[in-house]
N, C-alpha and C positions, 0 to 999 in steps of 0.2 A: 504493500500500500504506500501510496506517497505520503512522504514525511507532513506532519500536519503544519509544520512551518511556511511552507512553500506559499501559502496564502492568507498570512497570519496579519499580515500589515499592508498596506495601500500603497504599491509599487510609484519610485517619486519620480522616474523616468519612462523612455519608451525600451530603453533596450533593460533594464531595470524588469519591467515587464516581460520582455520578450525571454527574458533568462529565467525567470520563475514559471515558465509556459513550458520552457523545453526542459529545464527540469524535471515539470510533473508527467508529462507524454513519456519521456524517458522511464522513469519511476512506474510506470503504469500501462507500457505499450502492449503486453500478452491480453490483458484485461481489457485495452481500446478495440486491438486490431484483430484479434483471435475470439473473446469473450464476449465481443459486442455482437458482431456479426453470425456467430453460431446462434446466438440465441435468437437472432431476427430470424436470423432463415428459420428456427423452429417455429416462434411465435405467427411470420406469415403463412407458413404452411397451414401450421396449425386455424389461422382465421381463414384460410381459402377451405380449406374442408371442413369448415363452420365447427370444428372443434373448440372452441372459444367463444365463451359466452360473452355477450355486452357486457361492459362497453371496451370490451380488451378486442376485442376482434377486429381487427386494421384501426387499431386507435389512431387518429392523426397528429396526437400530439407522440405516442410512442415512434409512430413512425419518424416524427420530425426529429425529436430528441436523442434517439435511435441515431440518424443519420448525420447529425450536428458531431455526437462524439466521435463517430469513426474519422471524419472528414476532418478531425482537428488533428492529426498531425500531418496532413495538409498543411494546413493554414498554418500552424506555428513554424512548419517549413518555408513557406514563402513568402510571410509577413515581414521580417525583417531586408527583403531582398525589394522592396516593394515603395516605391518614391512616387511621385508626383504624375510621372508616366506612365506605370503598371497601373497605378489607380487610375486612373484613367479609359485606359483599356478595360480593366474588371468593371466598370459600370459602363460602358459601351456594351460590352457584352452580356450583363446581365439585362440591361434593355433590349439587345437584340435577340438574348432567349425567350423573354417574352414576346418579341413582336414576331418572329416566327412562329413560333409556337402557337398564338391567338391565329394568323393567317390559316397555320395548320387546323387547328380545330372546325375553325369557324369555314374554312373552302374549301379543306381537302386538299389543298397544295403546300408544302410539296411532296410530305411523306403519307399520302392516301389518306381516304376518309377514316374517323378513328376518333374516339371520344373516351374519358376519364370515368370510367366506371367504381371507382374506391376515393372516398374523402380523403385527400391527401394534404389537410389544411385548410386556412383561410385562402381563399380566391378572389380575382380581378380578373371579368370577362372571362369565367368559367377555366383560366387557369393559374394553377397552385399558386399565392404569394411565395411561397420557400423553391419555386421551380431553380433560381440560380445555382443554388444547394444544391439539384441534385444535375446538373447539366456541368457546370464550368469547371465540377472537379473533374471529371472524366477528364476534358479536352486538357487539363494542365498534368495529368498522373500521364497521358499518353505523350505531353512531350517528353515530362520529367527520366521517363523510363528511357524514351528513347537518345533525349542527348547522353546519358549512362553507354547504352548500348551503342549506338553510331561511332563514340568517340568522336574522334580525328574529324569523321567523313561528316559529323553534324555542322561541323565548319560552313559546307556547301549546301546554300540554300533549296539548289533543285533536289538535292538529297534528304535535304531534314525535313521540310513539308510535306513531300509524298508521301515519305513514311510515319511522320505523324500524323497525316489522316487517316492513312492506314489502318491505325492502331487503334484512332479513335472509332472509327467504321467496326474494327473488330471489339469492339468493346461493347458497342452496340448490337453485334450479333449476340453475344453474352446477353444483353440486361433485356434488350424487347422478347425474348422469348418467357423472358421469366415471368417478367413484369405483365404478358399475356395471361401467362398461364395463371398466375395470383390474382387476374381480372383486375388489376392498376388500371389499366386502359383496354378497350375495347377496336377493333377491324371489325366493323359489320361484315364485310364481303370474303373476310379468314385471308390466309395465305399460306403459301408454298412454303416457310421455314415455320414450322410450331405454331403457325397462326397470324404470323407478322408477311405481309406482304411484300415484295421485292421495290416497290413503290417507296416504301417504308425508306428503304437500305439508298438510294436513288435521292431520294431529301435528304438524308445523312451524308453525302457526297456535299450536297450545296452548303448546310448549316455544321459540317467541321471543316469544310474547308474556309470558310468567313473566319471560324471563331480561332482555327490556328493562326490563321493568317496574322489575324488582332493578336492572338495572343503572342507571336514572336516578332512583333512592332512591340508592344509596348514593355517586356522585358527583357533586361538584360542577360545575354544569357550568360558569360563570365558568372554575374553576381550570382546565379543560379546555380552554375557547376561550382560554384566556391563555396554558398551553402550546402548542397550536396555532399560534398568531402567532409564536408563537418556533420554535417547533421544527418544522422543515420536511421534516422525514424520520417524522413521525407517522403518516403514510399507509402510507408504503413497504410494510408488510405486507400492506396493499388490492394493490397493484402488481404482489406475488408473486404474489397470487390469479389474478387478472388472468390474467397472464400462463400459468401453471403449468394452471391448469385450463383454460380456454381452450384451451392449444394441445393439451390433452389430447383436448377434446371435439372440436376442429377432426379432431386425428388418426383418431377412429374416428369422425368423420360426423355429429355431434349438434349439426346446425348449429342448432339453434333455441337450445339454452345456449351455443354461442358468439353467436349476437345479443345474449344476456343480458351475459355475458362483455365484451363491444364497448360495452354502455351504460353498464355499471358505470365502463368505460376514461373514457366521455365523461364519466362525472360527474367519475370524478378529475379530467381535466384542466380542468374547468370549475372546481374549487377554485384552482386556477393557485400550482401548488408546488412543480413541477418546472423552473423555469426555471433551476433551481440545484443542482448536485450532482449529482442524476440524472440527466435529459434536460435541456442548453442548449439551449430551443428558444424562443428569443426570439418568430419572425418566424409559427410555431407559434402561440401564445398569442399574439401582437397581432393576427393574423385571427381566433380568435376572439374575443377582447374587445369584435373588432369588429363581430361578428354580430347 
């Protein structure tokens, strides 16, 4: 458990702050990234097959509180790296999550007709207020993996976009099957992958390629690979993902997004940064280093 100091007095700075934040993510990352997310994939499953009586059954505020914690070592990762620019961008793009998303709802364009069948919150024009929560960490966990993984080659522009849409695309094949199958949102007309139409995946092309785009305008990436090196719980919100969807899609049979689910694992572990805090898996990471 985190030391009970850690938030004992009203931090007199900002990085003051930022240091008692990673502290306690530190102190408590198995219980964030591992603990939180097992138990939502329970608790959801558990309300999709109405085993959960009211008012625990897709509670909205569990759901949101649920996803607030996993997402925070996210945020305690790139809050310090984040200036007048990145801000910037992060509300550009939480307005553009919304205003896609409204188009989407409301015309069926660009990722097919499809509506929010699960109270996921308070709403504006029938979608979620907490929507940025759950859209702009995907597009940031999929750069963050990928400048790890590119190295050298994330250098070059033509190189790093593609494959961070990529990732973010793949990321999406993961969560819309789940998030089907848990009746989050609704395809009147079904589709060819678990329910989610190819339509779907097609608007996914248009709205990660906007929001990377924005997203490697307005950060640094230096100051992002220099957090990185230091701060070893940056991923961790990749890890909920991981885990929470995955074992979602596992449970109703959408084995093809848990292969997806499995590779995204292998790239985490291919970053090699859990040797510490979250999984001590020395012997783990030295077969593969050594492959």
């Amino acid at each position: 458990m985190a030391d009970a100091t850690v938030f004992d007095s009203v931090p007199e700075t900002r990085q003051e702050a930022e240091a008692r934040l990673d502290r306690f993510i530190r102190e408590n990352r198995f219980t964030i990234s591992v603990f939180f997310p097992l138990n939502g994939a329970v608790l959801l499953v558990a309300s999709a097959m109405e085993w959960l009586p009211e008012p625990l059954a897709f509670n909205p505020l569990l759901v949101l509180v649920g996803t607030i914690v996993m997402r925070a070592p996210l945020v305690a990762g790139v809050v310090p790296t984040m200036g007048k620019k990145a801000l910037t961008g992060v509300l550009a793009l939480a307005g553009y999550a919304y205003a896609i998303e409204y188009v989407g709802v409301h015309t069926g364009w660009p990722y097919g007709q499809f509506y929010y069948d699960v109270e996921l919150g308070p709403t504006v024009g029938d979608i979620p207020l907490a929507l940025p929560v759950f859209f702009l960490p995907l597009v940031m966990n999929a750069y963050l993996l990928c400048l790890l993984l590119l190295g050298p080659r994330a250098n070059r522009a033509l190189v790093r976009l593609p494959v961070v849409i990529a990732t973010v695309l793949l990321m999406d094949v993961v969560l819309d099957p789940g998030a089907v199958a848990l009746g989050f949102w609704v395809y009147p007309g079904g589709g060819v992958f678990y329910g989610v139409p190819l339509s779907n995946y097609l608007g996914w092309v248009l709205s990660a390629t906007v929001a990377v785009v924005v997203l490697d305008w307005a950060f640094d990436r230096g100051d992002l690979l220099a957090r990185l090196s230091s701060c070893e719980f940056m991923l961790d919100d990749l890890v909920s993902f991981v885990i929470l969807w995955g074992g979602i899609n596992a449970w109703f049979g959408n084995w093809g997004a848990v292969v997806v689910a499995v590779a995204l694992g292998v790239g985490l572990v291919r970053t090699e940064r859990f040797d510490s805090g979250l999984f001590r898996m020395p012997a783990l990471s030295a077969w593969w280093r050594s492959d």
